[in-house]
C-alpha positions, 0 to 999 in steps of 0.5 A, a space after each residue: 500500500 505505501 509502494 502505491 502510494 509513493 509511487 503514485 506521488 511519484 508519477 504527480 511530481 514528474 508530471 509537474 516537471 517541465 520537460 527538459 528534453 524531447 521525449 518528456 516534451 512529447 510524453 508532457 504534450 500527449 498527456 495533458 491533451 489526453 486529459 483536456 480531451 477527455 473533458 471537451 468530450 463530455 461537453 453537452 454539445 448545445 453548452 459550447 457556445 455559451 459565453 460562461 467562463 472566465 475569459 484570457 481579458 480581464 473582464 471578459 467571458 468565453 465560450 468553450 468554442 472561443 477556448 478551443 480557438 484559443 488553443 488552435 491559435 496558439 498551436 498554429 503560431 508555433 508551427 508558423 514561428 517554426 516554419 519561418 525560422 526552417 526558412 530563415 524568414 523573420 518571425 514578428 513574434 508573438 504575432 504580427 501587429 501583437 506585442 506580448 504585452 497585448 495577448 488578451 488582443 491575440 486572444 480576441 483574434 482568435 476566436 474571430 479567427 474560428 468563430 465560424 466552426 462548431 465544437 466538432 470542427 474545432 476539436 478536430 482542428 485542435 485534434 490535426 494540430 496537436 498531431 502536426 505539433 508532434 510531427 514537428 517535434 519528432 523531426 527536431 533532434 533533441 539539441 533543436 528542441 533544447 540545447 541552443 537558443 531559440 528565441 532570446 533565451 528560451 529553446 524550442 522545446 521550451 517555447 512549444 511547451 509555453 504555448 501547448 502543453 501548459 495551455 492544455 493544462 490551463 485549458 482543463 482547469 477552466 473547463 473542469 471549474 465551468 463544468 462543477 459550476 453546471 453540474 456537468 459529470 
């Protein structure tokens, strides 16, 4: 019993590590979108659009769509930031006519930029683009991904983790307080 228990707390500690080299990266990617993913697919389809959860602007609310957007977006810019880099383009970081200091901006844009598909699209495109994020890690070495600078301080590795793995994580809290709030099982 105390085996299990230590190994239990075991498995929490390393899952709370941040990834230092490709293969905790892949592992950390697959393991809190398998988690998000199992709590978008017990969303009552009708509650998607609901503009109900506390939004990325202070202040304002989303809907579950608007945090699937979210995610997509976010995904797809780093594999913009990549392909850029591969070719030896200037990347407007974190997105053209964005500072950082503006994300709640980027946010907004987002969800304008997928406010045309539903809940089933949209999970099918967070779904395609998790798998891209994958591919694109899997044909890095681990020296791309996390032994030289990528952008100012950060590594590759480091800047996907920033904006995959940890917003999956962010992504799943918000969804499982929205859903205790509905009474949603």
């Amino acid at each position: 019993m105390l085996n299990r228990a230590i190994a239990n707390l075991s498995n929490r500690i390393i899952k709370m590590a941040v990834p230092t080299n490709k293969e905790e990266l892949q592992k950390t990617i697959v393991e809190n979108f398998s988690k998000l993913d199992k709590e978008l697919s017990t969303i009552p389809y009708d509650m998607t659009s609901l503009q109900e959860l506390e939004g990325h602007s202070k202040g304002t609310l989303m809907s579950i769509n608007n945090l699937v957007s979210y995610l997509i977006g976010w995904g797809e810019l780093v594999l913009k930031w990549n392909k850029k880099i591969d070719n030896k383009e200037i990347v407007d970081f974190p997105e053209t006519g964005y500072k950082w200091n503006e994300l709640g901006k980027l946010a907004q844009k987002f969800y304008v930029d997928y406010k045309d598909d539903d809940f089933n699209i949209l999970t099918e495109k967070l779904n395609k683009n998790v798998e891209q994020i994958l591919e694109l890690i899997e044909n890095k070495s681990n020296k791309e991904l996390y032994e030289v600078s990528w952008y100012e301080k950060w590594t590759l590795g480091r800047m996907i983790q920033f904006n995959t793995a940890s917003p999956y994580t962010n992504a799943r809290g918000r969804i499982r307080k929205w859903k205790k709030g509905q009474n949603i099982k």
